[in-house]
BAVEX-475721 format. One record per residue (C-alpha): residue number from 1; z, x, y. Coordinates in pm, whole numbers, padded with zeros to 5 digits, always signed. Example, Ala and Ser with C-alpha at 12.3 -4.5 7.8 and 13.67 -1.06 7.14 Angstrom:
BEGIN
<n->1 w->+00780 u->+01230 v->-00450>
<n->2 w->+00714 u->+01367 v->-00106>
This chain:
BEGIN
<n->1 w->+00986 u->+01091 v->+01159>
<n->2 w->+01235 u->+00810 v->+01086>
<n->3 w->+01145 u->+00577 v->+00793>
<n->4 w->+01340 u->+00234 v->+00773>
<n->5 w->+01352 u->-00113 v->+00679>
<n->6 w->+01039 u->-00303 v->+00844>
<n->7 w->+01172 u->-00615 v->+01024>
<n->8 w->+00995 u->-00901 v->+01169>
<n->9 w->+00985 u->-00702 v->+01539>
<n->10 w->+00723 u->-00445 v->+01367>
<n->11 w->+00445 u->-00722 v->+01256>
<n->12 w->+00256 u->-00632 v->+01596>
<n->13 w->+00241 u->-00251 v->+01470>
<n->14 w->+00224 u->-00311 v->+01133>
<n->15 w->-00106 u->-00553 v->+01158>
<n->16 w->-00257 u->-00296 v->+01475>
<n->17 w->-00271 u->-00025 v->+01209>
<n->18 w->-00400 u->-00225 v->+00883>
<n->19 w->-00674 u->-00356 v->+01127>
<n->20 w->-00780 u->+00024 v->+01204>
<n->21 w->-00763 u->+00134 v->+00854>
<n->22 w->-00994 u->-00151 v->+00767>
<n->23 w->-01209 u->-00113 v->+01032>
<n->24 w->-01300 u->+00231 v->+00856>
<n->25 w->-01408 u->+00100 v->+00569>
<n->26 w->-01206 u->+00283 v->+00258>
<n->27 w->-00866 u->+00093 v->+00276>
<n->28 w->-00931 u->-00255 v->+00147>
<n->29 w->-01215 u->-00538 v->+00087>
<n->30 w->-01032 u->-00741 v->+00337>
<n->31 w->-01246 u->-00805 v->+00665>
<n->32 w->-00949 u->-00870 v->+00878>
<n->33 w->-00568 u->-00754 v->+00951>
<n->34 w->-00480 u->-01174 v->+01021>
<n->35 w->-00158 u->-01232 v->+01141>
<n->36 w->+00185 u->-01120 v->+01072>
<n->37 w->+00273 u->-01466 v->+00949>
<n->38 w->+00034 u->-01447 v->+00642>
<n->39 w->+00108 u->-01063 v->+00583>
<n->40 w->+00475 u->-01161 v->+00591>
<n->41 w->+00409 u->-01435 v->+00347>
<n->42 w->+00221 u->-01208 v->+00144>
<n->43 w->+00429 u->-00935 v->+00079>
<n->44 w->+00735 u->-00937 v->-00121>
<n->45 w->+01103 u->-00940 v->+00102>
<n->46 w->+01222 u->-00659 v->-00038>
<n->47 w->+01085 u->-00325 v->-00036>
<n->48 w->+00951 u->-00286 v->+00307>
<n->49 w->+00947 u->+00029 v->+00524>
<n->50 w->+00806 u->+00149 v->+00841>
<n->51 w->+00742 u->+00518 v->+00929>
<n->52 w->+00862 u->+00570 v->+01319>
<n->53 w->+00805 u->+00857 v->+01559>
<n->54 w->+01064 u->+01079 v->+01717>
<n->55 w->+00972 u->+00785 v->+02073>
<n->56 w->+01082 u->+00505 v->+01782>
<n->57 w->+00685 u->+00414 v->+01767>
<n->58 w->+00587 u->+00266 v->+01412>
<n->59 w->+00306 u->+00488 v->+01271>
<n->60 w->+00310 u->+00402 v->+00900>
<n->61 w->+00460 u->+00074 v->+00660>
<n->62 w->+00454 u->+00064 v->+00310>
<n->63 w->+00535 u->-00293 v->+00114>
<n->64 w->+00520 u->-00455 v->-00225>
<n->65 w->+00303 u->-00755 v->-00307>
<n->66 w->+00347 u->-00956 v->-00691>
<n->67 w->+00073 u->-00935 v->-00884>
<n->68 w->+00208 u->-01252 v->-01115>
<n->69 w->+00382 u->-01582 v->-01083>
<n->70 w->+00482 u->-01550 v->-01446>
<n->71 w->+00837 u->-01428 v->-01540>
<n->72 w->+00692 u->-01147 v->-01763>
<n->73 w->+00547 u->-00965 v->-01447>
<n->74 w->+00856 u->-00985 v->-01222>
<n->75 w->+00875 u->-00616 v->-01214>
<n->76 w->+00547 u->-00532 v->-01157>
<n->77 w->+00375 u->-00534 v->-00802>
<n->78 w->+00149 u->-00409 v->-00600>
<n->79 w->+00187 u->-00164 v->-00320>
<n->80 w->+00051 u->-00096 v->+00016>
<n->81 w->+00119 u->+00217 v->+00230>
<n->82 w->-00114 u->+00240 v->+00560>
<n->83 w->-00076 u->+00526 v->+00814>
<n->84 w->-00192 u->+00533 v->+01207>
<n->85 w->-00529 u->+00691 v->+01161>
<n->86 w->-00408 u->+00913 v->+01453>
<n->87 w->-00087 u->+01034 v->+01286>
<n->88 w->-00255 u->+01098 v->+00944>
<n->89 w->-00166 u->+01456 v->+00746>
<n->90 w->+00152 u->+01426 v->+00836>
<n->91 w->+00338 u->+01335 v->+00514>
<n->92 w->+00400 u->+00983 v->+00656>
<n->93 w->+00240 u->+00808 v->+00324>
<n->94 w->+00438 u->+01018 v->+00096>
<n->95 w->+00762 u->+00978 v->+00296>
<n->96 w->+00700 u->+00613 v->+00308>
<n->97 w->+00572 u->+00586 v->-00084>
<n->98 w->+00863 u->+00797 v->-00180>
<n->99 w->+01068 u->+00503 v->-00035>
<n->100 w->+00904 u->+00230 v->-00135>
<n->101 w->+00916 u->+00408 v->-00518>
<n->102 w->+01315 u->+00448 v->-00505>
<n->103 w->+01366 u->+00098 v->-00347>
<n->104 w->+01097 u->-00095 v->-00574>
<n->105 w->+01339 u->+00066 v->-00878>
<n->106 w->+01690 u->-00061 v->-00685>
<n->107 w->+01475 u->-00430 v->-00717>
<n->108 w->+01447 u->-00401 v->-01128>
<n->109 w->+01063 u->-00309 v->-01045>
<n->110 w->+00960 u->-00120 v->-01351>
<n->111 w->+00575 u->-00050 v->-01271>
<n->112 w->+00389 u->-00022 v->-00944>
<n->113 w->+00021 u->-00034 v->-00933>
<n->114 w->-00249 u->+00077 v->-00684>
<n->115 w->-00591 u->-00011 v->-00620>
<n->116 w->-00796 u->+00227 v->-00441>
<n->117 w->-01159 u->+00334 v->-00349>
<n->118 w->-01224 u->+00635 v->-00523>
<n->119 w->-01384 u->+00767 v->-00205>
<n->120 w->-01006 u->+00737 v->-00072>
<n->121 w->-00913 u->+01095 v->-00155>
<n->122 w->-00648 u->+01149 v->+00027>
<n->123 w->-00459 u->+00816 v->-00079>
<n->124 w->-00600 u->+00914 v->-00440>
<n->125 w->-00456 u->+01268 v->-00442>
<n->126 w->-00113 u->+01099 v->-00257>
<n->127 w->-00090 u->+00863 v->-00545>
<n->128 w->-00102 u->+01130 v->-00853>
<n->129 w->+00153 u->+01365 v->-00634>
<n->130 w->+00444 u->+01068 v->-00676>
<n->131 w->+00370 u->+00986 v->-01062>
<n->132 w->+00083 u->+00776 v->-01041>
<n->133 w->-00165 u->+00774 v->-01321>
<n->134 w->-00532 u->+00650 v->-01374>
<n->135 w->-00561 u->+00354 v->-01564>
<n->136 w->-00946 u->+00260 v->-01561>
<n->137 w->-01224 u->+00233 v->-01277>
<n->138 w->-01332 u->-00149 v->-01252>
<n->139 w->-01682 u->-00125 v->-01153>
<n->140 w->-01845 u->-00269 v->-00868>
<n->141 w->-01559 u->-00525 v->-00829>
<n->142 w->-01671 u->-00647 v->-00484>
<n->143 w->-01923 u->-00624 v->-00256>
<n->144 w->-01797 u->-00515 v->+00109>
<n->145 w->-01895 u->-00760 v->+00390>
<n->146 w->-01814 u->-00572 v->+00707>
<n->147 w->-01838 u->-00206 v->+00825>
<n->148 w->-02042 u->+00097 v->+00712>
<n->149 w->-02000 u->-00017 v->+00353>
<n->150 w->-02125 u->-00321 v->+00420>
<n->151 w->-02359 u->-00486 v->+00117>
<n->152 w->-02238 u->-00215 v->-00109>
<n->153 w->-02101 u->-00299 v->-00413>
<n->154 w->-01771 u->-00095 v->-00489>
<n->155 w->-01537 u->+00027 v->-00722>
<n->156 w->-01181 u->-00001 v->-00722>
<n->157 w->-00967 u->+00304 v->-00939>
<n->158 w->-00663 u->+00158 v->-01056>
<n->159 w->-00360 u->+00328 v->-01086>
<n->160 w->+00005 u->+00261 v->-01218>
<n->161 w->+00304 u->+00427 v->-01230>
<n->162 w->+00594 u->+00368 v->-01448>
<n->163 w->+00932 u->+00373 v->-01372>
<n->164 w->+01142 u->+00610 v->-01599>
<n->165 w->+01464 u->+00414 v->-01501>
<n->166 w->+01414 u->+00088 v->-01457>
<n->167 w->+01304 u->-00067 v->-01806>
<n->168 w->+01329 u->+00182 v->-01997>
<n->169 w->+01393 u->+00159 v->-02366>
């Protein structure tokens, strides 16, 4: 496994595999992948990373999203690491949240944060393995519209982690 820079080339890969972690119903409230366009304009330029086979394929990204427009949370943003369903257990999402943890901290990013389904185990247990933390479960914070959650009110377990070199006192 190679991880790298994502470029603009990867937005076919990178939206195929958000749309078939959404389509299983534990990665995000979003219905649809969209297009690369509106990923690319949602995600911050920096920090992001694709996870590549040993054929070059892309089978993981990671990226950084801002939470704020306002100055005091430039170094805070939110991340997202997805994995090809089919290439899952691998260590691709640490590999590729390892790098997006040591690059967010070359940016002057101080704190990361993560929302997750508690049902998400797996990206749950990932999480607390690099440093994150709990902060607080926000209680049925949206109601899914599509999939086998569908009507079901859900929680979201956020979590944060710190950086102990950028910001530091």
């Amino acid at each position: 496994m190679i991880i790298r820079a994502m470029t603009p080339n990867d937005g076919d890969a990178v939206i195929d595999i958000y749309g078939r972690a959404i389509a299983g119903g534990n990665a995000t409230f979003q219905e649809n992948a969209g297009s690369w366009e509106s990923w690319d304009q949602g995600h911050l330029d920096d920090c992001r990373f694709v996870a590549c086979n040993a054929l070059g394929r892309v089978i993981g990204w990671a990226g950084l999203s801002g939470v704020s427009n306002r100055c005091v949370y430039r170094g805070v943003a939110e991340i997202s690491v997805y994995v090809d369903p089919d290439a899952q257990g691998q260590g691709i999402g640490k590999a590729l949240l390892a790098a997006l943890i040591a690059e967010s901290e070359a940016q002057d990013i101080w704190s990361l944060e993560a929302g997750i389904f508690p049902e998400n185990t797996a990206s749950v247990a990932l999480h607390r393995s690099l440093g994150f933390q709990d902060v607080g479960l926000r209680r049925g914070l949206g109601r899914m519209t599509y999939g086998p959650f569908a009507g079901k009110w859900r929680d979201v377990l956020l979590m944060q982690r710190r950086s102990s070199v950028v910001g530091v006192e």
